[in-house]
N, C-alpha and C positions, 0 to 999 in steps of 0.2 A: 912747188909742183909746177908743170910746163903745162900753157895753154893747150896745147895738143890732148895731153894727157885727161884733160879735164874734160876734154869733149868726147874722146872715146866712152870714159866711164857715163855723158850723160845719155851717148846715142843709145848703150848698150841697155842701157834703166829707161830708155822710149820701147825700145825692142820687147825689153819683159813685160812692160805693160800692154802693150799691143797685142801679144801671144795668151799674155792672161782674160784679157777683155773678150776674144773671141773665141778662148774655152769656155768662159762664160757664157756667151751668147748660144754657144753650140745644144746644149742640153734643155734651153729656153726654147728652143727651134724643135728640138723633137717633143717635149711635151705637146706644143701646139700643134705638131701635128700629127702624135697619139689623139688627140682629143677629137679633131677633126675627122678621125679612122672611125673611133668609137663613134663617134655621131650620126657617120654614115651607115656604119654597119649597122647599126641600131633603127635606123630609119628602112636598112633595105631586108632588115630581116622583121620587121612587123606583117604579121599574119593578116590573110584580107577576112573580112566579115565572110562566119558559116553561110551555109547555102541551107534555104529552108528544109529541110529533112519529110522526105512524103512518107504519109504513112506506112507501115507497114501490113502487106495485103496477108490474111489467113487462109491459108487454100483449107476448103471443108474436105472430111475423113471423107472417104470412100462409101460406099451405103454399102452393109451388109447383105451378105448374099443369102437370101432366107434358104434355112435348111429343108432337106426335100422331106417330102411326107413320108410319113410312115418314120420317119427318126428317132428313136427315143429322145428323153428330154435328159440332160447330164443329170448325173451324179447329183443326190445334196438338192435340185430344182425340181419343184412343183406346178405343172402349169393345168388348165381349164383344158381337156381334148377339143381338137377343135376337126377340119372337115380332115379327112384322111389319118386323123391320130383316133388312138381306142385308150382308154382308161386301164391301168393294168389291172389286172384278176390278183383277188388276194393269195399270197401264198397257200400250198398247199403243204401238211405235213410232211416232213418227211418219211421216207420208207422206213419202215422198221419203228419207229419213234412211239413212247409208249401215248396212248389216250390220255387226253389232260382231265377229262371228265373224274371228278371226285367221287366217290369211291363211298356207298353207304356205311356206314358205321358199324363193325360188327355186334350180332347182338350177344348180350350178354350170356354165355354160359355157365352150365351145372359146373363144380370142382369136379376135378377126376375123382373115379373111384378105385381105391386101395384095398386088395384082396387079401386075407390071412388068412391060414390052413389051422382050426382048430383043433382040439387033441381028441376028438370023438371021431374025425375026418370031415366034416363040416366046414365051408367056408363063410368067412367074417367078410360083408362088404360095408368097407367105409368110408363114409364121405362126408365133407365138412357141411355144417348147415346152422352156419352162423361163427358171432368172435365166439373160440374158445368152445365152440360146442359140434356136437358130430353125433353122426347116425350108424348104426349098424346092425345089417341083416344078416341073421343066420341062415344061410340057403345048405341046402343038403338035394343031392339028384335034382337040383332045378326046383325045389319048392320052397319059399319063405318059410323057416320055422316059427321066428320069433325076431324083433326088431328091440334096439336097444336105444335111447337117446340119451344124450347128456344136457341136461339143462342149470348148466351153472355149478353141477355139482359132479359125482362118478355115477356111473348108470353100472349096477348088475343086474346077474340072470340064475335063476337054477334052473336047467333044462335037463330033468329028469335023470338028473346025478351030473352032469358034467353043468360047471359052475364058470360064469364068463364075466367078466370089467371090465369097461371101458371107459379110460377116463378120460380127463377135462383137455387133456393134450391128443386123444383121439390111435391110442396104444389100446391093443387088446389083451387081454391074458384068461388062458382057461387051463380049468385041472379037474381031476376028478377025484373024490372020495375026500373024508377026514371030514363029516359034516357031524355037526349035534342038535338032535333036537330039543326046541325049547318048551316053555320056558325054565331056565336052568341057568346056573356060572358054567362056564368052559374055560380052559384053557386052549389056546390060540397059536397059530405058529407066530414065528418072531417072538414071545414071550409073551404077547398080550392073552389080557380077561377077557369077556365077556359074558354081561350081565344081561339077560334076555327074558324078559318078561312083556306078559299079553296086556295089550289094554285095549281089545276091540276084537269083533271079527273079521277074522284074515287080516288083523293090526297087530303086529310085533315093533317092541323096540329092542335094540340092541347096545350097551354101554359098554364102547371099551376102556378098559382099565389098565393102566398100566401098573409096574412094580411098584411101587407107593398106593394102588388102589384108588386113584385118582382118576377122574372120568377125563379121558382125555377125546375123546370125540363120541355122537351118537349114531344111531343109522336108524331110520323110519321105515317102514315097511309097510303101508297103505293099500292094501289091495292090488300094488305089485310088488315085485323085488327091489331090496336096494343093495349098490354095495359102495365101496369105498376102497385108496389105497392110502395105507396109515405105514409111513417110511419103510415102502419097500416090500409091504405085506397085503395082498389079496384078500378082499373078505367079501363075502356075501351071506344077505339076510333075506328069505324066503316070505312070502304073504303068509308062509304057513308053520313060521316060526323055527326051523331050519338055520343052522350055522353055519358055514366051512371058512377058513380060512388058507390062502397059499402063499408061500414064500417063491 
């Protein structure tokens, strides 16, 4: 190899190091002077100390404009009148509006009375007068004939041939003729006996009898009339010993 030769190849290997060293350095230089940026910047961007903060002043509400007299007081509010105000007057009823005022108790009433046309033309008035029991007047042209009651049991009548009953449910029934007098057996409508013997004055009793002759009811006759209704059969027995029976 020729001394010439040997020098070019060392200048050209000075050159690359040279070119390499101060790429080197190059990148060495800008951090240094990122950092210096950052340091500045840093120091010119720090904030100065707050300023004392003065209170905050509350402006007070406005004062209410008091309302004029004579105002009503709202809705739902109750206040003490005072000088120009009046208390309100209690309502007054309204027009038409019934009295609240209670009302006495009615007092207590008779039953109505219930009229039948008997078969002599005499009217039956009857009225209840008690459980299960009832009254009834025989009136003729406006006079009381005769007054019947049931007392737990049938109440009859002879009323000088026409013959009346009224029984425990407050039904009348009258007829006239087909009587016997006693004391004596009869035969009876419906099919019944009767067995009618005295044991007193103006005291009859009456046994009715059925087909077997079996006493299947009695009737007493005490110094008034009695009668009974034995399924669906009318009977009256006189103070004076007198029978009839009606179907």
């Amino acid at each position: 190899m020729s001394p010439l030769r040997t020098r070019r190849a060392t200048t050209v290997r000075s050159l690359a190091g040279a070119v390499l060293a101060a790429a080197l350095f190059v990148p060495a230089a800008t951090a240094c002077s990122s950092t210096s940026a950052a340091s500045g910047a840093a120091a010119a961007t720090t904030p100065p100390a707050p300023a004392a903060t003065a209170p905050a002043v509350t402006t007070p509400p406005a004062p209410t404009t008091p309302a004029a007299q004579g105002t009503a007081a709202p809705a739902g509010t109750s206040a003490a009148p005072g000088a120009g105000t009046s208390a309100a007057p209690p309502a007054s009823p309204r027009a038409g509006a019934p009295a609240t005022t209670p009302s006495a108790a009615p007092a207590k009433g008779k039953s109505p009375v219930r009229t039948q046309t008997l078969v002599d033309g005499s009217t039956a008035e009857v009225q209840a007068v008690g459980a299960q029991n009832y009254a009834a007047k025989i009136v003729n042209s406006g006079a009381v004939l005769a007054t019947l009651e049931t007392h737990d049991t049938d109440a009859g009548l002879d009323a000088n041939g026409m013959f009346v009953v009224l029984s425990l449910d407050g039904q009348v029934h009258s007829w006239m003729g087909g009587e016997h007098q006693g004391p004596g057996t009869f035969k009876l409508a419906g099919g019944w006996t009767a067995k009618v013997t005295k044991v007193g004055e103006l005291r009859y009793r009456a046994q009715i009898l059925g087909n077997d002759n079996a006493v299947n009811g009695t009737l007493e006759a005490n110094q008034q009339d009695a009668g009974a209704v034995a399924n669906g059969v009318y009977i009256v027995l006189s103070a004076g010993g007198e029978i009839s029976a009606h179907m």
